[in-house]
C-alpha positions in Angstrom: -54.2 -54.3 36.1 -55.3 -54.8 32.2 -52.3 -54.8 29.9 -53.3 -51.4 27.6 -52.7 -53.7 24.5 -56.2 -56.2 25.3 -57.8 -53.2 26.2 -57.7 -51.5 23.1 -58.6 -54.8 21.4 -62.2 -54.8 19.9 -64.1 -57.6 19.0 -66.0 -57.4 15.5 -69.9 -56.8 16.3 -72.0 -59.7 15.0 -73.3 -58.9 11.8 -76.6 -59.7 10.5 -77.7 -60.3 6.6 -80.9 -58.1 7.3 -78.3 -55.0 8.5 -76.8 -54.5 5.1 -80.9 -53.7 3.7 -79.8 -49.9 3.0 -76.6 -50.5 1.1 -78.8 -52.9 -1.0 -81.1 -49.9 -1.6 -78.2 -47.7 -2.0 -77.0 -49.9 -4.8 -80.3 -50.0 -6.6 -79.9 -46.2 -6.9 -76.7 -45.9 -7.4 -76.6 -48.5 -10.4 -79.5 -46.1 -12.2 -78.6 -42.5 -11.4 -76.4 -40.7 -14.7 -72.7 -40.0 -13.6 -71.9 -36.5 -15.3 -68.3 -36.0 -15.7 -67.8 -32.4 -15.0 -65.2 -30.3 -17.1 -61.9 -28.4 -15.4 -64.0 -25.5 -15.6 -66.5 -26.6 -13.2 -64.8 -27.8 -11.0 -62.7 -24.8 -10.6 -65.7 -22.7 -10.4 -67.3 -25.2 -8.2 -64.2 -24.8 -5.7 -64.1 -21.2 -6.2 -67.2 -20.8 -4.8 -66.6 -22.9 -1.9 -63.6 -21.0 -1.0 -61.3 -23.5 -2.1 -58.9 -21.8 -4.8 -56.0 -23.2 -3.0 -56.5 -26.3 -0.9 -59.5 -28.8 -1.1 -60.8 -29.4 2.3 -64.4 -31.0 3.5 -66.8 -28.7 3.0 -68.4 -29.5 6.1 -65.6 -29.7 8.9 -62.2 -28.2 6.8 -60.1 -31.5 7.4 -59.0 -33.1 4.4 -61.1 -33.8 1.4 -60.8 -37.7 0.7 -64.0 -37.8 -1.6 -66.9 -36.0 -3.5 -70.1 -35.9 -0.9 -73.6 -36.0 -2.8 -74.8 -32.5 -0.9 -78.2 -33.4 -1.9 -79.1 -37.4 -1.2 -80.1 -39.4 -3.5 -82.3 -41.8 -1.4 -84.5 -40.9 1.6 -86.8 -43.3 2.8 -85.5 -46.2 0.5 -86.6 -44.1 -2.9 -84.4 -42.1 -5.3 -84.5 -38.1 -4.6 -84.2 -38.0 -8.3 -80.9 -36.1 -8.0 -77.7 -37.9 -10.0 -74.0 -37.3 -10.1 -72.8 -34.3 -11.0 -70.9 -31.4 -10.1 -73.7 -29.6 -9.2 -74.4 -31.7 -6.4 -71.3 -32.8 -5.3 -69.2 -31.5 -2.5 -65.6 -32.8 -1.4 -65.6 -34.4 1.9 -63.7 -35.8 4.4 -64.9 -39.7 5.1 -66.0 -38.6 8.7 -68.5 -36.2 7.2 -69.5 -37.8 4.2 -70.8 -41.1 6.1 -72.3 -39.3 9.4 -74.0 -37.3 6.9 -75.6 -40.2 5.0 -79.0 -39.1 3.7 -79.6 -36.3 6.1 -80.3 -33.1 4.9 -76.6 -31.4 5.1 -77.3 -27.7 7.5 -79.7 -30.0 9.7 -76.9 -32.8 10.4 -74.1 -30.3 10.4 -75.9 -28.7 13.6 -77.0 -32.1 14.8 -75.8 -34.1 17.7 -75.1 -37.2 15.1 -72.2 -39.1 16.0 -69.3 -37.2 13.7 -71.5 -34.2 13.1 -68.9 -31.0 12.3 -71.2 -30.1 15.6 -70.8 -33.1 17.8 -66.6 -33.2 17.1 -66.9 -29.4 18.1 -65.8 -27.1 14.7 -65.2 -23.8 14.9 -66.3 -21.4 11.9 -69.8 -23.2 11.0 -71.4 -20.4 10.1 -69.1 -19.5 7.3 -69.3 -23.5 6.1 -73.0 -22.6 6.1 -72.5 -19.4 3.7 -70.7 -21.2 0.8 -72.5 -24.0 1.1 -76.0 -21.9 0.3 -73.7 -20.2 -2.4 -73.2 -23.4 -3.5 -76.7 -24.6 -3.6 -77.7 -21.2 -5.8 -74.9 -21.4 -8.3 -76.4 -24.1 -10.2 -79.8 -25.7 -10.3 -78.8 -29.9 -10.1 -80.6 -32.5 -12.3 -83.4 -34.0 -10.8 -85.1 -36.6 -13.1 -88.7 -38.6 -12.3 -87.2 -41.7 -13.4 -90.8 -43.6 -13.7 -91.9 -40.9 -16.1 -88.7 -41.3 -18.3 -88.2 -45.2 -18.5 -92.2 -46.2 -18.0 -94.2 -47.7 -15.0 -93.4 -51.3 -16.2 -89.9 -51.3 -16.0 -89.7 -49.2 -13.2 -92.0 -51.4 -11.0 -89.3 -54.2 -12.3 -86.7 -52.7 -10.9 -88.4 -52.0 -7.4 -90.0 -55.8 -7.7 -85.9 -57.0 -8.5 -85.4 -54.9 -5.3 -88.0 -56.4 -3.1 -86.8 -59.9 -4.2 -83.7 -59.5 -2.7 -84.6 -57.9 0.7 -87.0 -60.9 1.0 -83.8 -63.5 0.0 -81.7 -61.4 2.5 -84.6 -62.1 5.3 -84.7 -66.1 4.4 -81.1 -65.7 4.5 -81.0 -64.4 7.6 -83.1 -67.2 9.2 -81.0 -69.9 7.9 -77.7 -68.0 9.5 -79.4 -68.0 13.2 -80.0 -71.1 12.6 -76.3 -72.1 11.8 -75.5 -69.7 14.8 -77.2 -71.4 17.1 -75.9 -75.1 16.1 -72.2 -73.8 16.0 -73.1 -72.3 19.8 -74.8 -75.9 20.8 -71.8 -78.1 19.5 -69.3 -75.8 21.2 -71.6 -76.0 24.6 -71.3 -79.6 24.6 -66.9 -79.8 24.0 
């Protein structure tokens, strides 16, 4: 019989340099996009309109709001969308939602059979989410800025070449690792 306490042990998965490539991309966005501070005002309007005058819950599920979820991503397929932090484009979210989500357009996932989806973990009232989340889209037009127009081709092409450099360092990295992996594995073959 297995004692209930080693079976709800899990072992950390292996983890591999390479597998960290989209928070590296995430950062390279993130550490350019504007952060707009939004005043009471907003914020009250914003919630108002997501039918939250009382109690802040994820827009996406109804459990309770932990963070801000950017409704409209700001990478898909390792670019910037363009779209920056603001209230306009930011949601509250519970952590489930907000990282099953990730870049995904929000009404596809919320329907989708992701892992986490408000669909897959079987939420009630979707429909309604759905409403005041389009109500939400239509209140406000969000920012959207071609940052190669605004800061030039060179320095742009910098930043991408900066970005580059580093996937290719996390890749060399990676090969040096397996190779440590597999000399730790041989020395402990031969004890």
């Amino acid at each position: 019989m297995v004692d209930r306490a080693v079976f709800r042990f899990a072992m950390p998965k292996p983890v591999r340099i390479t597998g960290r490539s989209s928070s590296i991309t995430n950062s390279f966005v993130s550490g350019i996009i504007p952060v707009l501070p939004p005043t009471l005002e907003q914020i009250e309007e914003a919630l108002g309109i997501l039918g939250m005058e009382d109690t802040v819950v994820c827009s996406y599920c109804g459990d309770p709001a932990s963070e801000w979820d950017h409704l409209r991503p700001l990478v898909i397929l390792q670019k910037p969308t363009g779209y920056i932090s603001e209230i306009h484009n930011l949601v509250p979210a519970c952590g489930k939602c907000n990282q099953s989500k990730g870049n995904k357009p929000w009404r596809q996932w919320m329907f989708s059979s992701a892992p986490l989806s408000p669909q897959t973990r079987g939420i009630t009232g979707l429909e309604a989410r759905v409403s005041r989340l389009l109500a939400f889209e239509a209140w406000e037009t969000p920012t959207r800025i071609d940052f190669a127009a605004v800061v030039g081709d060179q320095l742009w092409a910098q930043h991408w070449d900066n970005h580059a450099a580093i996937l290719q360092a996390m890749r060399e990295a990676e090969k040096t690792a397996e190779l440590i992996r597999f000399r730790v594995a041989s020395s402990r073959a031969e004890e």
